[in-house]
PLY file of the C-alpha trace (Angstrom):
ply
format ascii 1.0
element vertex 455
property float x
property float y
property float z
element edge 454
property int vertex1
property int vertex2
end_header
13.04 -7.01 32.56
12.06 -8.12 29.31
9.36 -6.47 27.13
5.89 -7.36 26.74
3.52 -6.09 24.18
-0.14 -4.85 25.10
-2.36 -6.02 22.36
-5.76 -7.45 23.25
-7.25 -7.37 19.83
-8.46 -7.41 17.61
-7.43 -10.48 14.90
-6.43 -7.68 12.14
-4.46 -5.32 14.84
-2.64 -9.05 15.61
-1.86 -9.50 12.32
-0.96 -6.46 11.47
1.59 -6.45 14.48
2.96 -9.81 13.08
6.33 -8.38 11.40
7.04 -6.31 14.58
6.67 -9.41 17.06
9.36 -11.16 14.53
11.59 -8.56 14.41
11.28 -8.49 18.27
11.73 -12.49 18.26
15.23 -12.18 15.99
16.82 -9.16 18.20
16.62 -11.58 21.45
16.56 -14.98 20.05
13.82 -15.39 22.44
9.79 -15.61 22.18
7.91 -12.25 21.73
5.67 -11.93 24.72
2.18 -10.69 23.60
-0.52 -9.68 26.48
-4.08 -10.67 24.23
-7.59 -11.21 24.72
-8.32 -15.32 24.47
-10.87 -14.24 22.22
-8.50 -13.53 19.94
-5.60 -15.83 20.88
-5.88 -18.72 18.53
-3.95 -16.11 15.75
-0.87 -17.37 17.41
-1.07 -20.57 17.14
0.11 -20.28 13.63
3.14 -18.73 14.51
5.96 -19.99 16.79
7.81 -16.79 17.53
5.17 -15.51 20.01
4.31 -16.38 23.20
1.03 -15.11 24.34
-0.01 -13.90 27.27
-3.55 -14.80 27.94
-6.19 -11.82 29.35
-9.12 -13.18 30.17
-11.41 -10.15 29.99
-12.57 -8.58 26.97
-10.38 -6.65 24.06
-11.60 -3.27 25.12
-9.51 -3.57 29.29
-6.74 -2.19 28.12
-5.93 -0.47 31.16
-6.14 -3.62 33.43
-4.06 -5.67 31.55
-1.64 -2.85 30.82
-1.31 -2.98 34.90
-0.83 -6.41 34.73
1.42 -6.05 31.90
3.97 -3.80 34.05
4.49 -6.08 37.15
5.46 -9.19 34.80
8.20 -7.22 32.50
8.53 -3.76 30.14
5.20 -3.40 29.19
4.46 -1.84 25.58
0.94 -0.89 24.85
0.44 -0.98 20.87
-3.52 -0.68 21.05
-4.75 1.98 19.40
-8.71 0.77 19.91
-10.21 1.79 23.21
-11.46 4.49 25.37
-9.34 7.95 24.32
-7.68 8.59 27.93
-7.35 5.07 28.29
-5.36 4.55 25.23
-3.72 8.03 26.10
-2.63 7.27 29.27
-1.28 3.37 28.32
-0.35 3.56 24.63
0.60 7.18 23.75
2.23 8.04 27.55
5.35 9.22 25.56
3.37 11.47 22.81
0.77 13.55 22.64
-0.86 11.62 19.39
-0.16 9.82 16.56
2.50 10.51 14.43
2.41 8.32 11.18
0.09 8.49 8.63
-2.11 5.51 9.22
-3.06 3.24 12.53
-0.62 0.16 10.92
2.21 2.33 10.72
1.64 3.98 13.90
2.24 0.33 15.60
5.75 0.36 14.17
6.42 3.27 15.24
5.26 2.47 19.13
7.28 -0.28 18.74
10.56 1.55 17.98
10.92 -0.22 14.38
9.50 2.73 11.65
11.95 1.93 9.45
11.05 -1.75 9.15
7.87 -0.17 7.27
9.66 0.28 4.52
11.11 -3.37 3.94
7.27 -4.26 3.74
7.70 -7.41 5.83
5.11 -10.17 5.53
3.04 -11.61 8.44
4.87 -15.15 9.00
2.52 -18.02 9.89
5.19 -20.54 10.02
3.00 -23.25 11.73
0.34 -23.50 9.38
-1.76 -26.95 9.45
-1.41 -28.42 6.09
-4.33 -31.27 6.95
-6.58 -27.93 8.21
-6.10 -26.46 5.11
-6.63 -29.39 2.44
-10.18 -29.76 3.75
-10.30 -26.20 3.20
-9.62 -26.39 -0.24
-11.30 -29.42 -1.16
-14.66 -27.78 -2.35
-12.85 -25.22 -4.20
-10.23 -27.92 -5.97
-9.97 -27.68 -9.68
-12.18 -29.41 -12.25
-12.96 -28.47 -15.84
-12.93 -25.16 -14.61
-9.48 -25.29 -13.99
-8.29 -22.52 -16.00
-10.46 -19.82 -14.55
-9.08 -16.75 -12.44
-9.71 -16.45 -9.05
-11.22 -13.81 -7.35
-11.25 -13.61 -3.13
-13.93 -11.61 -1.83
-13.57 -10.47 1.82
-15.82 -7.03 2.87
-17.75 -8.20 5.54
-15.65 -6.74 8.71
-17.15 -6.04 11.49
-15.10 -2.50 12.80
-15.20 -1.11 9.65
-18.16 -2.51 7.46
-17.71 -1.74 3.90
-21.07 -0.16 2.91
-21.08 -1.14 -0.81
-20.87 -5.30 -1.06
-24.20 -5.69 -2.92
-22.84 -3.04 -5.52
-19.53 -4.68 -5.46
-20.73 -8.50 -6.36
-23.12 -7.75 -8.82
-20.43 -5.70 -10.52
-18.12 -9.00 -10.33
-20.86 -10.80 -11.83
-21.49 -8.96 -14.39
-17.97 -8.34 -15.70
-16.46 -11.59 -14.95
-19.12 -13.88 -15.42
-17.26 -16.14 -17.96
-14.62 -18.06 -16.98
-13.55 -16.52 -13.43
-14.90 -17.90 -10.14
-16.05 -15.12 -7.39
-15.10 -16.62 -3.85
-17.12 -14.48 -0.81
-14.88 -15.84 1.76
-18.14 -14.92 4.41
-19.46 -17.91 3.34
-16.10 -20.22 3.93
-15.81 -21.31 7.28
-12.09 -22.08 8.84
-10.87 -23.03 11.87
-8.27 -20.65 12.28
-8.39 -17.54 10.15
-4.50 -18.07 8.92
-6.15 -21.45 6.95
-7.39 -19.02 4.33
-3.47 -18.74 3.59
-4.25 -21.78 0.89
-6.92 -19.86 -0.59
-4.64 -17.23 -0.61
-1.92 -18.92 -2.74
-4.06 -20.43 -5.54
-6.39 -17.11 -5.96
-5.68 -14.48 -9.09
-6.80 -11.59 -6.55
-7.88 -10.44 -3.77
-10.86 -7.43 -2.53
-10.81 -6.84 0.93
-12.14 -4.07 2.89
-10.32 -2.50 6.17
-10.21 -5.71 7.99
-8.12 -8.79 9.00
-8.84 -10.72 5.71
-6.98 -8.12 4.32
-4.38 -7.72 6.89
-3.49 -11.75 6.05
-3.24 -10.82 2.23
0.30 -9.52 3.16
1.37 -12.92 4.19
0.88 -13.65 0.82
2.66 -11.03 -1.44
2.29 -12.32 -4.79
-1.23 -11.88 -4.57
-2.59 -8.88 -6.03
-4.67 -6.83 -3.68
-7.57 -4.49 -4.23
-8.20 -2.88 -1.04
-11.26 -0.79 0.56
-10.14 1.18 2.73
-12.12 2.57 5.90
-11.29 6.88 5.90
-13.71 7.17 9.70
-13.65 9.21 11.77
-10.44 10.30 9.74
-8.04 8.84 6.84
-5.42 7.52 9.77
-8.16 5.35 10.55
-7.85 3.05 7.38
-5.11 0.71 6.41
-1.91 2.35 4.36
-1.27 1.35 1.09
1.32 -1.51 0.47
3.43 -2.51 -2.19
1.34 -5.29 -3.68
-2.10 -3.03 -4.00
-2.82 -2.76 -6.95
-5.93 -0.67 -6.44
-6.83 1.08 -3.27
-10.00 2.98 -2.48
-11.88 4.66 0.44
-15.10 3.49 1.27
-16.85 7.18 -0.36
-14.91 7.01 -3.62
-16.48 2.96 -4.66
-19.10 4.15 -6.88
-17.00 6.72 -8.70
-13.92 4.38 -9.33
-16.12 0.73 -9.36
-15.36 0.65 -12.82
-11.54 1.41 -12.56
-11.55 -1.49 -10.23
-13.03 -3.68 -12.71
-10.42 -2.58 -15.40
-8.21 -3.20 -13.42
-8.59 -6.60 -12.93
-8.93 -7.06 -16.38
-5.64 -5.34 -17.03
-3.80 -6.17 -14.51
-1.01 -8.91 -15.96
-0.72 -5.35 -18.97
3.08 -3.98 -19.03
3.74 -1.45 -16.48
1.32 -3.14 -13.80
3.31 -3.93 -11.16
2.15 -8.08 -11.00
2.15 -7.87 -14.98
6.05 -8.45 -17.33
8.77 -7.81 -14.68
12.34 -8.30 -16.00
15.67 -9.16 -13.60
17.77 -5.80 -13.19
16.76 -2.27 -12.97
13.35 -1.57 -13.23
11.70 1.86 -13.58
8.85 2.76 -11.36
6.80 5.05 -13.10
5.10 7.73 -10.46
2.25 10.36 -10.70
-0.29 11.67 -9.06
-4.24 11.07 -9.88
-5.19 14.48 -7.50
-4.26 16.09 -10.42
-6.71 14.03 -13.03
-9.76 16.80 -12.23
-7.63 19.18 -13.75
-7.21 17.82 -16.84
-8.54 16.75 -19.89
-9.39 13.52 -20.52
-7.86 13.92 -24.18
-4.65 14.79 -22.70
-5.12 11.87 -20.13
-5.13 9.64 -23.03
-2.35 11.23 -25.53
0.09 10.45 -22.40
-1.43 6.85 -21.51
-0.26 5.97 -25.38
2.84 6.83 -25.04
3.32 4.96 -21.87
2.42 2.12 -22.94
4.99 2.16 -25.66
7.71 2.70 -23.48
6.10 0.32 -20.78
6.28 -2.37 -23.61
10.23 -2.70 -22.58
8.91 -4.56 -20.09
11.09 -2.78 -17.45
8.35 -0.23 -16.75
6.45 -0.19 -12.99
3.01 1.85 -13.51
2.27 3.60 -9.83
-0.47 6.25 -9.65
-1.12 8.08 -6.34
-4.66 7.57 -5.62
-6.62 10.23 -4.14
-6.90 9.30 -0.45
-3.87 6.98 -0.25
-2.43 8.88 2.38
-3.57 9.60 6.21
-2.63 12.89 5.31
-3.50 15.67 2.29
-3.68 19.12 1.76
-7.45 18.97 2.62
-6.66 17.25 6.07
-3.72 19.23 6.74
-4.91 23.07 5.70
-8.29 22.16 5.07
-8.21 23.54 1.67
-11.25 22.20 -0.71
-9.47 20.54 -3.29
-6.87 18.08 -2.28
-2.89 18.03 -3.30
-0.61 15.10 -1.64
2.96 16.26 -0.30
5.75 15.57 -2.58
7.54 12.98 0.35
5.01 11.05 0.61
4.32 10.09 -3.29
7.84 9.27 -3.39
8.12 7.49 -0.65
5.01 5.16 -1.38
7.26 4.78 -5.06
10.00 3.58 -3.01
7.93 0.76 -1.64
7.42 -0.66 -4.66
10.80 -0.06 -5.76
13.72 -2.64 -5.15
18.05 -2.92 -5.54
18.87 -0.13 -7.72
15.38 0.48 -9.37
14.73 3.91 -10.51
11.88 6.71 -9.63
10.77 8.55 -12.32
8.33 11.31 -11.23
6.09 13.04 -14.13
3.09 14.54 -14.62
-0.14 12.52 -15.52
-0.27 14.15 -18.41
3.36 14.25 -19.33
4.16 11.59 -22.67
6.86 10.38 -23.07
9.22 10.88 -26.45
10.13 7.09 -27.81
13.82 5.77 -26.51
13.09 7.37 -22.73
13.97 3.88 -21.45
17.22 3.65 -22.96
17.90 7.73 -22.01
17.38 6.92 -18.32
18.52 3.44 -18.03
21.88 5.67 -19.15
20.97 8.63 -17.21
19.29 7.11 -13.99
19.72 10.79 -11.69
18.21 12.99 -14.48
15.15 15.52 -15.14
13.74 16.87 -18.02
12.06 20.46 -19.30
8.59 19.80 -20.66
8.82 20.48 -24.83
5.62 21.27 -26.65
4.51 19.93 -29.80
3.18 22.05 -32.31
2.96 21.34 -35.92
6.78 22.02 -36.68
7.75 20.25 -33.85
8.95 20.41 -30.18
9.76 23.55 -28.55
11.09 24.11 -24.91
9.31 24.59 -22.30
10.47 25.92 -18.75
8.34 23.58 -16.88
10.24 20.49 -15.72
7.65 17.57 -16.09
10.16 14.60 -15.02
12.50 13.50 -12.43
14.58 10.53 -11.90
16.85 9.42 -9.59
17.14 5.70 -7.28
15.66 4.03 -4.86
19.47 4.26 -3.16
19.62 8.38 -3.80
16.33 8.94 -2.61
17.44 7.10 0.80
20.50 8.59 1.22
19.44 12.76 0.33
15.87 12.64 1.19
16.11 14.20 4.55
17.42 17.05 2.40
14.06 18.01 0.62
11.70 20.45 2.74
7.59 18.68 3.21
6.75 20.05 -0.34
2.42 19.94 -1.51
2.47 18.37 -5.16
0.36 20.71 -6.53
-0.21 22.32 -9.75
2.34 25.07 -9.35
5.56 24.95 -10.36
7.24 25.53 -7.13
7.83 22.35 -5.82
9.37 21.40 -9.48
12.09 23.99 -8.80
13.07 22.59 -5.80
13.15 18.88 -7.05
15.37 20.50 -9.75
17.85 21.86 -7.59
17.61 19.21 -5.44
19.21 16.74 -8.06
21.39 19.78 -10.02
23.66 19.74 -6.51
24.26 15.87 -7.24
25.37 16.08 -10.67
21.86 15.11 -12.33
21.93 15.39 -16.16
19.21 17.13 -18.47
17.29 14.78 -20.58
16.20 17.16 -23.63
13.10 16.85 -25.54
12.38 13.89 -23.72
9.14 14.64 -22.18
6.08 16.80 -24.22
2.85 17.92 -24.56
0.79 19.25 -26.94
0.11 23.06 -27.11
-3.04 23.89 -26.06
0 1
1 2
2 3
3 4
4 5
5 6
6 7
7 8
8 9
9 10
10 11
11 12
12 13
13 14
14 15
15 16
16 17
17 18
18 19
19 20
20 21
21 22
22 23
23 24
24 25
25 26
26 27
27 28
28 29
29 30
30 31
31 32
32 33
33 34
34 35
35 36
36 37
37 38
38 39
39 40
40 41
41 42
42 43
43 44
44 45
45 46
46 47
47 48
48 49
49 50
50 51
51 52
52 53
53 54
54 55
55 56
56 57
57 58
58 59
59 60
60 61
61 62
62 63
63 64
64 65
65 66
66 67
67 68
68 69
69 70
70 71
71 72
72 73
73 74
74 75
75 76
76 77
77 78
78 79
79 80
80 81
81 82
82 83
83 84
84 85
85 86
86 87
87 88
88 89
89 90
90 91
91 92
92 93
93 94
94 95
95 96
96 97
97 98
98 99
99 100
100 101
101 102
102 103
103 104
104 105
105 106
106 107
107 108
108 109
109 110
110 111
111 112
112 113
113 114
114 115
115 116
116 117
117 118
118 119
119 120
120 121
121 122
122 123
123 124
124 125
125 126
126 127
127 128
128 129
129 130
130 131
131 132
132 133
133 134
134 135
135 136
136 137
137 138
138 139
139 140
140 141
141 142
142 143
143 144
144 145
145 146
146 147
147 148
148 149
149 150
150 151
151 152
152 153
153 154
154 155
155 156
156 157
157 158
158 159
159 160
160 161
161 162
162 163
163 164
164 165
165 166
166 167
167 168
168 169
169 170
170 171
171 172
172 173
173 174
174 175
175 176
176 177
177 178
178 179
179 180
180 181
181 182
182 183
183 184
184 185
185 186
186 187
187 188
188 189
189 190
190 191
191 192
192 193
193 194
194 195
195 196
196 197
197 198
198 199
199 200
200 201
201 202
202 203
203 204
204 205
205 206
206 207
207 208
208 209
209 210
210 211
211 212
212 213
213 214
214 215
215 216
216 217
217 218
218 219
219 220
220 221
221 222
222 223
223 224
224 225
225 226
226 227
227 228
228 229
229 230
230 231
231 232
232 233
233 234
234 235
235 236
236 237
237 238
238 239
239 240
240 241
241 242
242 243
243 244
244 245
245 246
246 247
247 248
248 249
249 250
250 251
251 252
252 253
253 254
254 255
255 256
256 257
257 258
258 259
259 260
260 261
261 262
262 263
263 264
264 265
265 266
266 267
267 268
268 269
269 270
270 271
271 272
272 273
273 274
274 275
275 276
276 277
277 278
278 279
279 280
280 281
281 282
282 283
283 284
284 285
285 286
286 287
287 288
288 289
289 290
290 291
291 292
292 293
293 294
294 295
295 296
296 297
297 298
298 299
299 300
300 301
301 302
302 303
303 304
304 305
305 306
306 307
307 308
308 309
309 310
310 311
311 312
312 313
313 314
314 315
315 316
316 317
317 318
318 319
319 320
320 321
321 322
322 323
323 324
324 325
325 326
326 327
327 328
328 329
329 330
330 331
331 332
332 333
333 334
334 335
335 336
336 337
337 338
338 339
339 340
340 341
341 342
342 343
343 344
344 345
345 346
346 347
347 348
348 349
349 350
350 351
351 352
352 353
353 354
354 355
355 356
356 357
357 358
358 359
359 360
360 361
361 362
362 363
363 364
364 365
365 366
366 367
367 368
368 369
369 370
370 371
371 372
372 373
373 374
374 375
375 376
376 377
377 378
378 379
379 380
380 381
381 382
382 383
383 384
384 385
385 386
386 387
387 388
388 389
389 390
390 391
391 392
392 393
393 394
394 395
395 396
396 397
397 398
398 399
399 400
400 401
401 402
402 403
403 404
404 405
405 406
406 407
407 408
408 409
409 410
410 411
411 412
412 413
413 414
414 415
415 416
416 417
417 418
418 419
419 420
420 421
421 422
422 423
423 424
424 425
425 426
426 427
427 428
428 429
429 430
430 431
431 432
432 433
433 434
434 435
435 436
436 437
437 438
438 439
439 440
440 441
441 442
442 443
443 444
444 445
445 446
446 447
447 448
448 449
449 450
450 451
451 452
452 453
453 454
């Protein structure tokens, strides 16, 4: 019998199950069959790898169209949203709970396709209406403002309501009141959501909160996305972080890091952002974690951001800081400790999203700087680590702490499985590991190319 996917809704659960209904479509060279609410139907017609399956009750009868689901084919339930033993008894029948980080990746995983996660698919929508979409864009076509920046505003979802929107546009105002246009897409009316695609294309960025505006910024991956991220009743709950975010927030932490999301708009074509100078060949995504930032001074903060920047100026630099509730999962969550630590797999994991080909990790400190010529040493040296040296006023001494670690995208793929679920924390225990870890494949020891100053 062939398969048929349970997914009643709602329009960013469909898009968000896009890539996996494509992947399904290319393994049989037939139409995916999707069971879905009509209310939420017209997403397909944009696409002409699916072939829905029409339920004509509401999103929330799972169980009834699960039933009906099972005496037309191999039914797969991948809706999460519903009644607990509902969704227990259709969706999770072959595990107890979830067991990904975040609700997105947990439909991958239902489907049988986790590792298609980490090729970061888009959603296609490969039956777009062009004449839809020019009316669309008409009111918004260029005039004398045609060199302004774009920004797309979308926080008005309905599940997950981001609490802060008044807060957030007068903020926009404010900052980018000359010579950008602010777009609330609340107040754009399409026909079928997938229009907003031409929006999509001709905007500088995109803020979306936990909802299927942003879930159709994906389709779009040269777009740089700042997303708001929903963290109830627990961090699974909100969206994961993709490749082309450049900022992502939970709801709680807006009006402590409003202003970071302002700068960095403003900063955001700067060497080392990832949508900023990007050169062909190896590239080196730079990695470390902001859980640590509370720990340390802000002078220290900076000494390190200079020297980045120096190095960054190579233009082969990939800036990626861990934000501080990225993940569906933290020390906090896990062992309910009060301050927060990520695990050491999953910050280099997210790096290896962003990484591509033979691009190279390099894991430091966030207040590690780096000694001029580090590009050239690891661009030579690509599986390497370094002891921190501290600067004093005769110079750099060693230090036994080991504040960097590099090694590829390809390395990290193939020997990963070997590392135990470190916490990144402020000990040095996990570094010892990581050390060992690359001494058994021959890494080499980059001297005096990390430092800090003495305290």
């Amino acid at each position: 019998m062939s398969k048929i996917y349970v997914l009643l809704g709602k329009m960013g659960d469909l898009i968000a199950c896009l890539p996996v209904f494509h992947m399904e479509h290319q393994k049989t060279g037939e139409k995916t069959r999707v069971m879905v609410s009509r209310q939420y139907a017209s997403v397909f017609d944009g696409v002409s790898y699916v072939e829905p399956l029409i339920h004509e009750g509401p999103a929330f009868e799972l169980e009834q169209a699960f039933a009906r689901a099972r005496t037309m084919g191999d039914a797969v339930s991948l809706q999460i949203a519903g009644e607990p033993a509902v969704v227990k008894k259709t969706t999770f029948i072959a595990q107890e709970k979830p067991v990904t980080g975040s609700f997105v990746k947990e439909f991958y995983h239902l489907a049988g396709m986790d590792g298609l996660w980490e090729t970061q698919p888009k959603p296609l929508f490969d039956r777009r209406d062009s004449k839809r979409e020019t009316e669309l864009y008409a009111p918004f076509k260029p005039d004398y403002r045609s060199q302004w920046k774009t920004i797309l505003v979308a926080v008005d979802g309905k599940n997950a309501p981001f609490p802060y929107k008044p807060l957030l546009m007068e903020l926009l105002r404010l900052r980018f009141k000359s010579r950008w246009r602010v777009i609330d897409l609340s107040e754009v009316k399409a026909d079928r959501i997938y229009d907003l695609l031409v929006l999509y294309e001709k905007a500088d960025f995109l803020i979306a909160s936990d909802s299927a505006p942003l879930h159709l910024g994906y389709a779009v991956p040269t777009l740089p996305v700042l997303a708001l991220v929903n963290e109830k009743p627990l961090l699974w709950n909100g969206s994961p972080w993709r490749s082309q975010h450049v900022f992502h927030c939970r709801y709680s932490s807006f009006p402590t890091r409003a202003v970071e999301m302002m700068d960095t708009i403003s900063n955001a074509t700067d060497a080392g952002m990832p949508f900023g100078v990007r050169r062909d060949g190896v590239n080196l995504v730079h990695v470390w974690s902001q859980y640590e930032e509370r720990e340390i001074s802000s002078h220290r903060r900076w000494e390190a951001r200079e020297s980045w920047r120096r190095e960054y100026a190579s233009g082969l630099w990939i800036s990626t800081p861990i934000e501080v509730g990225v993940f569906g999962r933290d020390t906090r969550i896990r062992f309910r400790e009060a301050k927060p630590f990520p695990f050491l797999k999953d910050v280099l994991r997210l790096a290896c999203l962003r990484a591509r080909g033979s691009d190279i990790i390099v894991l430091t400190r966030c207040d590690t700087c780096f000694s001029e010529g580090l590009t050239r040493s690891l661009l030579e040296s690509p599986l390497a680590w370094s002891h921190r040296a501290i600067f004093t006023g005769e110079g750099l001494t060693h230090h036994p702490a080991v504040d960097l670690f590099a090694f590829t995208r390809e390395f990290w793929q193939a020997h990963e499985k070997e590392l135990p679920d470190l916490v990144m924390g402020l000990d040095f225990a996990w570094h010892r590991v990581l050390v060992e870890w690359l001494k058994r494949a021959g890494a080499k020891e980059l001297n005096m190319e990390v430092w800090r100053k003495a305290a």
